[in-house]
C-alpha positions in Angstrom: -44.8 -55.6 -77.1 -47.6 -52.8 -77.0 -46.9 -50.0 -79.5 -45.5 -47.6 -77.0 -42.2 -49.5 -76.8 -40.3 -52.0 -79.0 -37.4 -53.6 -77.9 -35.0 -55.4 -81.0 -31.5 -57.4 -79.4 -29.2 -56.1 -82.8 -26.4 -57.9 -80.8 -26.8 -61.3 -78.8 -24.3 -62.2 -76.5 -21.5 -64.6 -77.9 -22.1 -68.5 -77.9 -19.1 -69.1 -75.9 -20.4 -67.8 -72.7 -17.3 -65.4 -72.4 -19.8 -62.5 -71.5 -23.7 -61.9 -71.5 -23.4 -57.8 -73.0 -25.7 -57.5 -75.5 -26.2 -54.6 -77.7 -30.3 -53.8 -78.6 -32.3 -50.8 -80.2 -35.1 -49.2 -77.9 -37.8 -47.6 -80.2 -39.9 -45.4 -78.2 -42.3 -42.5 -79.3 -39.9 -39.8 -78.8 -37.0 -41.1 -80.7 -34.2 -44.7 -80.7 -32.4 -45.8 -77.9 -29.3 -47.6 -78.7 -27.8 -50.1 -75.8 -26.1 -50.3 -73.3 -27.1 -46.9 -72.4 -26.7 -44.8 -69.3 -29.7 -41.7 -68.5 -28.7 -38.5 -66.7 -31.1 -37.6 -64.0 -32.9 -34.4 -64.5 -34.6 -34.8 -61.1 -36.3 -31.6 -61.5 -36.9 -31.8 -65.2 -33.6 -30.8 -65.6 -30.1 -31.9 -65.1 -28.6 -29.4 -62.8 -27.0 -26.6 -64.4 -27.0 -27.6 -67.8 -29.6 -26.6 -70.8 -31.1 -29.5 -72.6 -29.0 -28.9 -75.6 -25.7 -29.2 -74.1 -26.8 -32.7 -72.4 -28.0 -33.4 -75.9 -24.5 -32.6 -77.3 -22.5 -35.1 -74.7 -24.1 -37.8 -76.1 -27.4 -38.4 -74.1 -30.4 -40.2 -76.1 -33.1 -40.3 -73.4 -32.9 -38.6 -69.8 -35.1 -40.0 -66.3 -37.1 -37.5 -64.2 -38.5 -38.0 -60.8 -42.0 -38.4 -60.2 -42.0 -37.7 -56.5 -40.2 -34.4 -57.0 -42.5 -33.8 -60.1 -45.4 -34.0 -57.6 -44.4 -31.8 -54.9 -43.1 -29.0 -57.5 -44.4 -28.1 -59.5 -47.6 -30.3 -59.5 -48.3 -33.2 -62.3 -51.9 -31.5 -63.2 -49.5 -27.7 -64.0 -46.8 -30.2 -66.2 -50.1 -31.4 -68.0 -51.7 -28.3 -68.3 -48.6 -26.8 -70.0 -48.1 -29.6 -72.7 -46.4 -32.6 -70.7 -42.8 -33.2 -69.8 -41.4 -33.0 -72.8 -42.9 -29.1 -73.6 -42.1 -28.4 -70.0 -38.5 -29.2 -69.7 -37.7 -29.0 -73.4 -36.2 -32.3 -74.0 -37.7 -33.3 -77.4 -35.9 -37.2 -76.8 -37.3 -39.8 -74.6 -37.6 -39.4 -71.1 -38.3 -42.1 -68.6 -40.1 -41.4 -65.1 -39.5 -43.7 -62.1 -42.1 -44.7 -59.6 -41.5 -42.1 -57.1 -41.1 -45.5 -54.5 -37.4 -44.9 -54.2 -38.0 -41.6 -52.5 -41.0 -42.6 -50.4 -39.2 -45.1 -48.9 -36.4 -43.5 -47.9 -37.8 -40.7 -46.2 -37.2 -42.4 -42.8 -39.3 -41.0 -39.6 -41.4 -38.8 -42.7 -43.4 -41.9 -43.9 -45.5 -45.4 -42.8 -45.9 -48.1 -45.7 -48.9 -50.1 -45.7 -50.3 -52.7 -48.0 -52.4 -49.8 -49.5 -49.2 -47.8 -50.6 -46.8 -45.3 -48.3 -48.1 -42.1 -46.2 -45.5 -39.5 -46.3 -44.4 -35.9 -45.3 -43.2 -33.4 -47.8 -39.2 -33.0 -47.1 -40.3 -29.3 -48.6 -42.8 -28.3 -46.2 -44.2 -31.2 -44.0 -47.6 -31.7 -45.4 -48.8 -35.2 -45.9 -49.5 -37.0 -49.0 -50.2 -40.5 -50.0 -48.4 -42.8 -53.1 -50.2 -45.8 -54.4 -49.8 -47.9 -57.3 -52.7 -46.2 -58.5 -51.6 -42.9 -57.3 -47.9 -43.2 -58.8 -49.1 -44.3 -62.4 -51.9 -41.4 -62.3 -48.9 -38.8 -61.7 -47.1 -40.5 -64.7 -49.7 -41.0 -66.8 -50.0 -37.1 -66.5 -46.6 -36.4 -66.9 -46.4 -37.9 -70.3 -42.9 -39.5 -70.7 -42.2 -42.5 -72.5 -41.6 -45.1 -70.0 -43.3 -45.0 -66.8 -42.1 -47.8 -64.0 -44.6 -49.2 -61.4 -44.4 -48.2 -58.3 -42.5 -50.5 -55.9 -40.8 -50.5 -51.7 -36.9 -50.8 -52.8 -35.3 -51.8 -49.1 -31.6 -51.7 -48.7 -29.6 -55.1 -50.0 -28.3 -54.8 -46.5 -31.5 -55.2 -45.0 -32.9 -58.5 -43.3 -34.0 -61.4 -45.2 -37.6 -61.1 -43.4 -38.0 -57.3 -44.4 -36.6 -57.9 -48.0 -39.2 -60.8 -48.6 -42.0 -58.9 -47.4 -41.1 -55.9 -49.3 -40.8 -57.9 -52.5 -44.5 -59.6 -52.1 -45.9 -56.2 -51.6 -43.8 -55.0 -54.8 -45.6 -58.2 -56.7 -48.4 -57.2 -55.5 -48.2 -53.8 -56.5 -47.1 -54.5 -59.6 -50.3 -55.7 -60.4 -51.9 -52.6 -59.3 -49.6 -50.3 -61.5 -50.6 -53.0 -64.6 -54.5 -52.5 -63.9 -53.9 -48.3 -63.6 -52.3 -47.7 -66.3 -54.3 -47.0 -69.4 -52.2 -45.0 -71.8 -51.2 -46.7 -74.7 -48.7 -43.9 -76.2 -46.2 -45.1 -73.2 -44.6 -47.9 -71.9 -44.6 -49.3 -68.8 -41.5 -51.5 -67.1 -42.1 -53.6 -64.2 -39.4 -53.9 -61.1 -37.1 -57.5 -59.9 -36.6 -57.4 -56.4 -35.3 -59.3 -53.7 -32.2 -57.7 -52.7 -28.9 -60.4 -52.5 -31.3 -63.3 -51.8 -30.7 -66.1 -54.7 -34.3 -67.5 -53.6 -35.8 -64.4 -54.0 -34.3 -63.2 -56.7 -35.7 -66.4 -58.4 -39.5 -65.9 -57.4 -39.5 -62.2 -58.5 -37.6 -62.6 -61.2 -40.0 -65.2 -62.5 -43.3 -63.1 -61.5 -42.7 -60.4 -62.9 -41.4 -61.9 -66.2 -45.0 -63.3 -66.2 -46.6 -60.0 -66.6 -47.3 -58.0 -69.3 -44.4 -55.1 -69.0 -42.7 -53.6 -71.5 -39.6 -53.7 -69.6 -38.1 -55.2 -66.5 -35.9 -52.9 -64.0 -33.7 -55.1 -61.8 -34.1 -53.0 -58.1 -32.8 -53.4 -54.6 -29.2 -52.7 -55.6 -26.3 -49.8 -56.2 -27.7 -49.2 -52.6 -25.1 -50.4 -49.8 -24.0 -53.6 -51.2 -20.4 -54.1 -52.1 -19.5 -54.1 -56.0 -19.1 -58.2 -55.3 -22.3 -58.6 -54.0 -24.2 -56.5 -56.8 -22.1 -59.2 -59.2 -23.4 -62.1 -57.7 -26.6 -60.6 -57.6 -26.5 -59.6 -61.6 -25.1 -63.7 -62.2 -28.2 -65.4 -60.6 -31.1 -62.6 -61.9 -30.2 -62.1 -65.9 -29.8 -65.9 -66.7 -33.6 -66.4 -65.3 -34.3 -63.5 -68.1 -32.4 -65.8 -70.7 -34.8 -65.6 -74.0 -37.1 -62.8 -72.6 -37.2 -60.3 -75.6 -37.5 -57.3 -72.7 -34.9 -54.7 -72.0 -33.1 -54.7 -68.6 -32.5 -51.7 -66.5 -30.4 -51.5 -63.6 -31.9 -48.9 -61.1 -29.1 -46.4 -59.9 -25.9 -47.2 -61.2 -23.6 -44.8 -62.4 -19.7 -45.4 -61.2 -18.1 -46.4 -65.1 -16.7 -49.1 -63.8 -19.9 -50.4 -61.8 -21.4 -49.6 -65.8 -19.4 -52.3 -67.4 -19.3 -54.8 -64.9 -23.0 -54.9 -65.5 -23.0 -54.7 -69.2 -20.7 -57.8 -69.1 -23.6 -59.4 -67.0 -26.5 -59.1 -69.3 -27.8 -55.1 -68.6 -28.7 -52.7 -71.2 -29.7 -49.4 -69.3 -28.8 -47.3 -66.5 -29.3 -44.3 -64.4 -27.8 -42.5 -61.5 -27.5 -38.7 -60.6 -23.6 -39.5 -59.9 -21.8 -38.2 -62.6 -23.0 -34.9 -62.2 -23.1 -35.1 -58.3 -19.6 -35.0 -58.1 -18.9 -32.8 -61.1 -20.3 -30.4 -58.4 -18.2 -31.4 -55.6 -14.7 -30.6 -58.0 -14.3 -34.4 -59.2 -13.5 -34.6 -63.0 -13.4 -38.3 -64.5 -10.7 -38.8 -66.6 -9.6 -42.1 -68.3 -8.6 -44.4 -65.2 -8.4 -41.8 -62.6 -10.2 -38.9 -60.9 -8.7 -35.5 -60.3 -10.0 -33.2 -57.8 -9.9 -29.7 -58.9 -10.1 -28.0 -55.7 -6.6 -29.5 -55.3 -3.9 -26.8 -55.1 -1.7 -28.5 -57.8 -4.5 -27.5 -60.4 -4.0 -24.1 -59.8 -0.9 -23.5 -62.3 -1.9 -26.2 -64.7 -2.7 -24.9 -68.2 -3.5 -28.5 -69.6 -7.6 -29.8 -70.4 -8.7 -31.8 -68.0 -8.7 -34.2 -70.9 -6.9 -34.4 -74.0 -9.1 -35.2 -77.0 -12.4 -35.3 -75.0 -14.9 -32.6 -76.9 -16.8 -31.5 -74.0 -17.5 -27.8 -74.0 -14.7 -27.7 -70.8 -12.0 -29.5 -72.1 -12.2 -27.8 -75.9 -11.9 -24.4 -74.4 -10.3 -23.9 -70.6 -7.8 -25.2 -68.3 -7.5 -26.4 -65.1 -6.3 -23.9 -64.2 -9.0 -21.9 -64.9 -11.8 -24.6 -63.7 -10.3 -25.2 -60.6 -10.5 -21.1 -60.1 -14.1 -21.2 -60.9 -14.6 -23.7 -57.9 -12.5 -21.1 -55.7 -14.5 -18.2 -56.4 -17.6 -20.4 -56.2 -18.6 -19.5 -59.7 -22.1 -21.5 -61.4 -19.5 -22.0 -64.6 -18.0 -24.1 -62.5 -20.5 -26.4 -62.2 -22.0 -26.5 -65.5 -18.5 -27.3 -67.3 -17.8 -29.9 -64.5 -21.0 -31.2 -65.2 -20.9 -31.3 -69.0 -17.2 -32.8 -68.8 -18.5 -36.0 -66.5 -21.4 -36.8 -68.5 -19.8 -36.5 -71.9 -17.0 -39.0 -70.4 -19.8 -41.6 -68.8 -21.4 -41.6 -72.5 -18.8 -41.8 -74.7 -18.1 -44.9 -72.4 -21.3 -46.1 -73.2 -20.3 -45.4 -77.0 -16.7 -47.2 -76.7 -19.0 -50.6 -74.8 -21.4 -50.6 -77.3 -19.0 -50.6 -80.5 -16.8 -53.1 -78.8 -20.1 -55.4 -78.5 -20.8 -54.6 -81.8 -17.2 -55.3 -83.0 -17.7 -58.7 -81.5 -14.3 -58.1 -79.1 -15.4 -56.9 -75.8 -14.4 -60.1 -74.0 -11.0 -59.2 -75.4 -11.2 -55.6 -74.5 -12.7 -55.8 -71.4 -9.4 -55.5 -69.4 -8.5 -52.3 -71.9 -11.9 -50.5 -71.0 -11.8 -51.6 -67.0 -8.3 -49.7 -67.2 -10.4 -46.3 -68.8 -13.1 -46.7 -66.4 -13.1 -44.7 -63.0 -13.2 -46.7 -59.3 -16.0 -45.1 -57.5 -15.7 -45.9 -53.1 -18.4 -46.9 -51.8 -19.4 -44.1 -49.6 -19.1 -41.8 -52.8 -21.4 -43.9 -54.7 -24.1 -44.5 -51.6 -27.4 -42.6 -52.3 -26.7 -42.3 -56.1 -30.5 -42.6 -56.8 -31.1 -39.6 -54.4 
């Protein structure tokens, strides 16, 4: 692998087939990754109501930001002129930045995709812009994070066959595109699997884009509108073709804890999804097995953490009580210890995943850990990426 990015499997799965989790170390230049790993989503170059330090301090080892955001406001040249991503937002750990396709795409009656790339209207003001492959690694380039992605057309798993296949060719194609624009060799560069729920497809893009020079391979098309059986089956017929590749996997948009380890157990080692701090916001605190909605009246009296034992800046400090009054009165406290609560739970997940994989008994524990992890519906998890 190019300088930028090394990519060492510390943990291979066991011999016996009872699971594919692996457990790797991601070197990149801004510090180690250690996997499986889940990024928050600092959208904005920031994760919504919390300061870098305090996202530090649940756990997080590398954050994503989004490059069609990044565009529209503040402007990649301004990022670059002020000292990159990392100065601007001050996050001092790896970031990664996806395409911007995502977005693009699913702005609807705002945009037309061609073979060129995708014409668009601002959702901020209307004005119209235009993402390429060249385009889309030019903004990253500038935007200085660790891992860039290429730019690709996601469609829905839900979509038909005929629109997923044509998307998918014009994702290889791109791919290629994104390979032949990018130049800097202080960042990585991960290529994208589509193909949606097709076994075919999944097959062909699997195999062309293991064929190219990437420093990683994102598996896309899913946590979209497919059920959590489909996204399985999915995961079983893409990792085995990656069987030997020495290449970390990263699942585009998944956040739900339990969607988390039923990919681990398949073979993935990274992750990201705006969800745990989407519904922090809405009143929804993750506890071990369960979700409690603080904006429930029972709350109101209860003097208990929302967690015993977890060491979140919430649950060390205030009560229910107390949280689910911040949510009355509307209060931004509210949201930031919501927020800090659900992110420290996702990632010290993540931690309990990875030491069983290290311990060498996550096939044993997996029935222990889907009992801590939280059942997401799926109209709560739909537009996690978002």
């Amino acid at each position: 692998m190019p300088g930028a990015a090394s990519y060492e499997v510390t943990v291979p799965p066991p011999a016996d087939g009872s699971t594919r989790a692996r457990a790797g170390r991601l070197t990149l230049p801004h510090g180690v990754v250690e996997t499986p790993q889940f990024m928050p989503v600092g959208t904005n170059a920031t994760l919504k109501a919390l300061h870098p330090d305090e996202v530090a301090a649940a756990g997080a080892t590398i954050m994503l930001s989004n490059t069609y955001h990044l565009y529209l406001r503040p402007g990649h040249e301004r990022i670059q002129r002020l000292g990159g991503l990392h100065t601007f937002m001050g996050w001092d750990k790896p970031i990664l930045t996806d395409s911007g396709g995502f977005q693009v795409v699913s702005l609807g009656e705002l945009r037309v995709i061609d073979d060129g790339g995708v014409t668009f209207k601002s959702h901020l003001d209307g004005t119209t812009h235009r993402f390429t492959p060249e385009h889309s690694i030019g903004v990253q380039m500038a935007l200085g994070p660790d891992i860039a992605v290429a730019f690709d057309q996601p469609v829905f798993p839900s979509s038909p066959r005929r629109e997923v296949e044509d998307a998918m060719r014009r994702t290889h194609r791109w791919a290629i595109r994104s390979l032949e624009a990018h130049t800097r060799t202080d960042q990585a560069l991960f290529g994208i699997i589509q193909g949606g729920l097709d076994p075919e497809l999944r097959e062909e893009s699997a195999a062309f884009v293991r064929a190219l020079p990437f420093d990683g391979i994102n598996i896309g098309g899913l946590a979209g509108d497919e059920t959590p059986e489909q996204r399985n089956a999915t995961l079983d017929v893409t990792v085995p073709l990656l069987d030997g590749d020495p290449r970390p996997r990263y699942l585009m948009g998944l956040g739900s804890p339990l969607d988390l380890l039923e990919a681990v157990h398949r073979g993935v080692d990274l992750f990201d999804s705006v969800l745990p701090a989407r519904v922090a916001r809405n009143g929804q605190l993750w506890v071990p097995g369960e979700r409690l909605n603080l904006r429930n009246e029972r709350f109101r009296d209860d003097p208990r953490p929302v967690q015993d034992g977890c060491p979140c800046l919430l649950c060390t400090r205030f009560s229910r009580a107390y949280l689910s009054h911040l949510f009355r009165a509307k209060e931004m406290l509210a949201y930031r210890l919501a927020t800090c609560h659900n992110l420290t739970f996702t990632l010290d997940f993540m931690v309990r995943i990875r030491a069983a994989i290290h311990a060498g008994t996550f096939p044993d524990q997996l029935a222990e850990l889907r009992e801590r992890a939280v059942r997401m519906s799926g109209s709560e998890v739909a537009g996690k990426r978002a």
